[in-house]
C-alpha positions, 0 to 999 in steps of 0.5 A: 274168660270166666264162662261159656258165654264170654268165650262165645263172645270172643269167639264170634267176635275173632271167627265172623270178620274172617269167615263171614258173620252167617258162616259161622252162626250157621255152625250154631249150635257150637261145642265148647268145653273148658280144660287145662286152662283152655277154652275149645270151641267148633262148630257143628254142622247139620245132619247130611250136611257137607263141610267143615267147621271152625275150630278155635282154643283160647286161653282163658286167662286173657283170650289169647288164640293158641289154635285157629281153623276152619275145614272145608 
């Protein structure tokens, strides 16, 4: 994955068939960083808001999933 937008792409792309398409759009806008070959990407939620967020690390170099969660 050669940048931040693809890494989105995948990301949404694994994260909305299991957590529900509006669930994670409403995470926007999401923290994503590349490191050590990796990228990470988390939701974010509002101010005053109750719950949790996705969490996700990819491998850059072809996608693979090392880490997947969702909080409450």
């Amino acid at each position: 994955m050669p940048n931040k937008q693809v890494a989105i792409a995948v990301a949404e792309a694994l994260l909305f068939p299991l957590y529900g398409q509006r669930t994670i759009v409403n995470e926007r806008p999401y923290e994503v960083y590349r490191s050590d070959g990796c990228w990470y990407l988390s939701g974010t939620l509002p101010v005053g808001y109750d719950g949790g967020t996705f969490e996700i690390v990819l491998k850059a170099a072809d996608g693979q999933v090392l880490h997947l969660t969702h909080g409450k």
